[in-house]
N, C-alpha and C positions, 0 to 999 in steps of 0.2 A: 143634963151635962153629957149623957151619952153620943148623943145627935154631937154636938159641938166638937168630942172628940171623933166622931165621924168625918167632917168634915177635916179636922188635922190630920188623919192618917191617912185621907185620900189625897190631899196636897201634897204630903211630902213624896206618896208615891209617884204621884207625876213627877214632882220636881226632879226625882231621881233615876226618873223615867228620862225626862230631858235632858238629864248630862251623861244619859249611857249612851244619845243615839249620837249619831252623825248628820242623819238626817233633814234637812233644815224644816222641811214639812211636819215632822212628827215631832220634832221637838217643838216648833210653834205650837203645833196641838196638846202638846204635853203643858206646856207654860201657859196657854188659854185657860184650859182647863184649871191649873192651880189658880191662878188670877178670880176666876170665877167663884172656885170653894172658897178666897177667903172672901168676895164679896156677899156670897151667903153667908158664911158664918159671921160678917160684922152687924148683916140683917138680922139675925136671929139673936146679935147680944142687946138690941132696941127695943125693948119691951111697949107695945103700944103705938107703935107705928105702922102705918098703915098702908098700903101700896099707891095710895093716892098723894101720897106727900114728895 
């Protein structure tokens, strides 16, 4: 469960990373990145699936 909460505390830092900047670059990189943690973390709640699926 650790891991998993890993993954929620690095997204929300982006997310809030991207609504401090102005930036349009870094904030797309900030909301990439979130977008990505939760795509791992919905990997990791699929027990038994395998990268070939």
């Amino acid at each position: 469960m650790s891991e998993q909460s890993t993954y929620v505390e690095q997204t929300k830092v982006h997310l809030h990373k991207a609504l401090q900047t102005e930036d349009p670059d870094e904030k797309n990189f900030h909301l990439r990145n979130a977008l990505q943690l939760c795509a791992c973390d919905d990997l990791s709640d699929r027990p038994g699936q395998s990268d070939a699926d």
